[in-house]
C-alpha positions in Angstrom: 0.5 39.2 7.2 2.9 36.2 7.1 0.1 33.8 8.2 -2.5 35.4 5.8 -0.2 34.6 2.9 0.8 30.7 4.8 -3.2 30.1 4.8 -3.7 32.1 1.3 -0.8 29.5 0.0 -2.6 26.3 1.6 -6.2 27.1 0.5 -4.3 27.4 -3.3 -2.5 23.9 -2.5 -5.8 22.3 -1.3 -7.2 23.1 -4.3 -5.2 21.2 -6.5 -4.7 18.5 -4.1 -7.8 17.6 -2.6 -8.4 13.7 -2.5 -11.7 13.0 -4.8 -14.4 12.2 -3.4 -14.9 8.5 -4.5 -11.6 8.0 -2.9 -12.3 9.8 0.3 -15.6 7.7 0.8 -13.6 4.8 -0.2 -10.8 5.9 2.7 -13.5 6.5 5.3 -15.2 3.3 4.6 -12.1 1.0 5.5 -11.2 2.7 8.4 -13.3 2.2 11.7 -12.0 4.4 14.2 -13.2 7.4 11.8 -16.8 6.5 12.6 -19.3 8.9 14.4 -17.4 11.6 12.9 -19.9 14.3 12.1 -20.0 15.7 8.3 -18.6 18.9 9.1 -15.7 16.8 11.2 -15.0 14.6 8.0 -14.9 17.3 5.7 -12.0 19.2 8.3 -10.3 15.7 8.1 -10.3 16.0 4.5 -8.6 18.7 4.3 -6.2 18.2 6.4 -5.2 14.5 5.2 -5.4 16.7 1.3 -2.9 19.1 3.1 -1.0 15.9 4.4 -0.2 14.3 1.1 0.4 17.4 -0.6 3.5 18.9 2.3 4.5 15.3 2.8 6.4 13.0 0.3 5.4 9.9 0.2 8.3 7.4 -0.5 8.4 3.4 -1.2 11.0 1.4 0.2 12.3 -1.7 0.2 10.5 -2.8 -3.0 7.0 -1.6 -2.1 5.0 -0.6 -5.0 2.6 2.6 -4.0 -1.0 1.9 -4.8 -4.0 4.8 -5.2 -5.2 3.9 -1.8 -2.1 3.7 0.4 -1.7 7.8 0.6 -5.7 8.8 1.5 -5.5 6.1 4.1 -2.2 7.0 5.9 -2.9 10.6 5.7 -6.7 10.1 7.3 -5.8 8.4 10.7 -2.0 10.8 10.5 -4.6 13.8 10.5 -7.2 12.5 12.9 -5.1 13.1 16.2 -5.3 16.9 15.0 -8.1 17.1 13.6 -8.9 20.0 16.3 -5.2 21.0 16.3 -4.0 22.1 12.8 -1.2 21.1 10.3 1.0 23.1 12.2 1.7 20.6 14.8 3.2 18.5 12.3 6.0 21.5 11.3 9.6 20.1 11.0 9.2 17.2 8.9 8.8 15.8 5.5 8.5 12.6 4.4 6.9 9.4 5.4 9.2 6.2 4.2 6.5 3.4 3.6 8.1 -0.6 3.7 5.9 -3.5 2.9 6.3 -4.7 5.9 8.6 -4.9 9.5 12.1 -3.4 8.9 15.3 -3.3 10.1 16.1 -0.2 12.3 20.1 0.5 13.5 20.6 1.9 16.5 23.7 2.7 18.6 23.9 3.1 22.2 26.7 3.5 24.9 27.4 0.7 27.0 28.8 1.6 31.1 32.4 1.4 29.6 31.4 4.3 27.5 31.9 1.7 24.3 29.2 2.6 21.4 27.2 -0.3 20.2 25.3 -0.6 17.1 22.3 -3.0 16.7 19.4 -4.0 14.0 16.2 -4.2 15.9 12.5 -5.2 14.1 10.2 -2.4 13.7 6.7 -1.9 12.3 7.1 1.7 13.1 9.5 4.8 14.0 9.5 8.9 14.0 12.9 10.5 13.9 13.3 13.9 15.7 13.0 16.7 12.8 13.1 13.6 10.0 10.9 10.9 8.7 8.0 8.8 9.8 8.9 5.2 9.2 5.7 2.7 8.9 5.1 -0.8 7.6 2.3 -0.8 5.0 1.3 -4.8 6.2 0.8 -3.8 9.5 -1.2 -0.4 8.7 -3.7 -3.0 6.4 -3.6 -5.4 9.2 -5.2 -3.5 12.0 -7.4 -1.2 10.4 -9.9 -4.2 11.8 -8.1 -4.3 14.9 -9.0 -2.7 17.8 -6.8 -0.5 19.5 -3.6 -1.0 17.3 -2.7 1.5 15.1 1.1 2.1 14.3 0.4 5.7 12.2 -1.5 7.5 15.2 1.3 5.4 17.1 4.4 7.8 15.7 2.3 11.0 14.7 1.7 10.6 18.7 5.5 10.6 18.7 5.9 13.5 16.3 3.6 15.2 18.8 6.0 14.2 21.7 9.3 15.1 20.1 7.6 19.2 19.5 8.8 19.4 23.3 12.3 18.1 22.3 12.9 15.1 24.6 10.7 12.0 23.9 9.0 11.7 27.6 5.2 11.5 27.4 4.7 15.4 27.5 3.8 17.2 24.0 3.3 20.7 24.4 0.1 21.0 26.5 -2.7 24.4 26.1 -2.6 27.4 28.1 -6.2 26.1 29.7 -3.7 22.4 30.7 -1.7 22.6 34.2 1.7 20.4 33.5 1.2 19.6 37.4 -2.3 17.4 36.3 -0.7 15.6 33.3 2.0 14.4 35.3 0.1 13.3 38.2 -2.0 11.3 35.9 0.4 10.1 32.9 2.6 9.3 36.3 0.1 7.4 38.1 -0.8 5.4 35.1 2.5 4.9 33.9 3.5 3.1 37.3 0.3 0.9 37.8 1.4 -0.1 34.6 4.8 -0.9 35.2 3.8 -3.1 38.3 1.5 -4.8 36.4 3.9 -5.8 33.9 6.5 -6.8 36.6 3.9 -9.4 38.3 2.7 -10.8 34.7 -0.7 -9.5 35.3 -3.1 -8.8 32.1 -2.7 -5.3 31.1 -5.3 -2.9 28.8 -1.9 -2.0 26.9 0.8 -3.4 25.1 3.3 -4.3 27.8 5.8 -2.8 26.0 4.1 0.6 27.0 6.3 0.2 29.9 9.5 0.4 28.0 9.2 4.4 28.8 6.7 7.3 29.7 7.1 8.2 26.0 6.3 4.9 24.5 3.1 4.9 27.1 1.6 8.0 25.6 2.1 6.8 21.8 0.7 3.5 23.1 -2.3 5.5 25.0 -2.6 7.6 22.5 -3.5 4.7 19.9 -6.5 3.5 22.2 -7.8 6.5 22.9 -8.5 6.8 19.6 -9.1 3.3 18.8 -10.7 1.7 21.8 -12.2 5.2 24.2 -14.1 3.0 26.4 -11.3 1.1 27.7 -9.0 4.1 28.3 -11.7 6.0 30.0 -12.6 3.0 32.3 -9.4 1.6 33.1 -7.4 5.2 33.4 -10.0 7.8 33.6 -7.5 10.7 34.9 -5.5 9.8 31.5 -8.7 10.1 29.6 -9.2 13.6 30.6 -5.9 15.0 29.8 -5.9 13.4 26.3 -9.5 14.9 25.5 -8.2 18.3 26.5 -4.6 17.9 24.8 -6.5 16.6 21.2 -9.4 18.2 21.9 -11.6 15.6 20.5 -14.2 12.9 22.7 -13.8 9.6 20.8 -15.8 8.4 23.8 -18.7 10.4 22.5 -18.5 8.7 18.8 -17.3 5.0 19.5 -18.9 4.1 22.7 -18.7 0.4 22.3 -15.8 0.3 20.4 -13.3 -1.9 22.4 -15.9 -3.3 25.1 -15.5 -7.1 24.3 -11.8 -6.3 25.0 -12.3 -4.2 28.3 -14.9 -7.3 29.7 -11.8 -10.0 28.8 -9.4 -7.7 30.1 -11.4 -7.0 33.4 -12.3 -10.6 33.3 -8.7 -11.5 33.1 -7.1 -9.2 35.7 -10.2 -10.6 38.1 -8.9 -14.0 38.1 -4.9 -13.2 38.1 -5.6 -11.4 41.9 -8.1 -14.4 43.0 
């Protein structure tokens, strides 16, 4: 009855809410990753990025001006990591804080001493735990074109992450998922990674996917969705998990997507082990 009345509610929201359709084509245009999407695939996205904008405040910060654009394009690549998944996976939260560009982010730590530290780091990007998505709107624009880079299905990754509690590289897996596989794959992955980092050798990520197992599955995440054929070359046992956890075969819709990158990176780890 309760969920009958939830979906009732929504369908009556989405009504009102939907984005238009000049501005939809207009969202779907500028972003890449959403091609090979069937009809029937972009019309779900619609929805759900219509559902997006209407649960989820949208607030400027640090002087940024909101333009007609900024919400339909955020809420399209938010949506796209559960686009076979549902809404409800992004329960607990309400309100993404957009900045023109790189912020400053406080955080406090305890030092061996047990003294508490407080200091400003850079960021283009942060999820809290049961509170806000934090993004830069300069670096959302600059990498639509880029390949593999994408700080929004960076921290919804993290949102997806944090439904386990802890951040550590292990959302909330399906019924037909053995925790026993993920791990032996994310794990596997994870410490090639790390090795690779520690010897300076090329890597297909972001180094700073090493920082922690949770920071390699946002990182992961963003290329599977962004560049499929180097994910599924370079870490096929990864690949599989994340189609079954998102449901979804970006392989099957961006095939070449990201090559040129996997020849250079291929081409580059060659010559570091000659």
């Amino acid at each position: 009855m309760l969920a009958t009345l939830k979906n009732w509610l929504r369908r009556r929201r989405l009504a009102r809410a939907r984005i238009p359709d000049a501005q939809w084509r207009a969202t779907v245009a500028g972003l890449p990753l959403l091609a090979g999407l069937s009809s029937i695939e972009l019309e779900r996205l619609r929805e759900l990025a219509s559902l997006f904008l209407a649960e989820k405040a949208l607030e400027p910060a640090g002087g940024l001006t909101l333009s007609p654009e900024m919400g339909p394009l955020i809420a399209a690549q938010a949506c796209l990591p559960i686009l076979n998944l549902g809404l409800e996976y992004y329960r607990g939260w309400r309100s993404v804080i957009l900045y023109p560009e790189g912020f400053l982010a406080r955080h406090e730590y305890t030092d061996p001493l047990g003294l508490v530290h407080s200091v400003h780091r850079p960021l283009i990007g942060e999820a809290w735990e049961r509170g806000p998505v934090i993004l830069s709107w300069a670096d959302i624009a600059d990498t639509r074109d880029e390949p593999g880079l994408n700080v929004v299905v960076h921290e919804m990754a993290h949102k997806l992450d944090m439904l386990n509690g802890e951040v550590n590289g292990l959302p909330p897996l399906h019924r037909n998922m053995a925790v026993e596989d993920w791990s032996r794959a994310f794990n596997a992955a994870y410490r090639r990674l790390c090795r690779e980092v520690d010897r300076g050798q090329p890597t297909v990520l972001d180094p700073y996917a090493a920082e922690s197992p949770g920071e390699f599955f946002a990182l992961i995440s963003e290329a599977f969705f962004e560049t499929p054929a180097l994910v599924s070359e370079i870490y096929p046992a990864v690949y599989q998990q994340l189609q079954a956890f998102y449901r979804q075969d970006p392989l099957t819709r961006l095939p070449d997507r990201g090559n040129q990158r996997l020849a250079l990176t291929l081409a580059d780890s060659a010559l570091a082990n000659e």
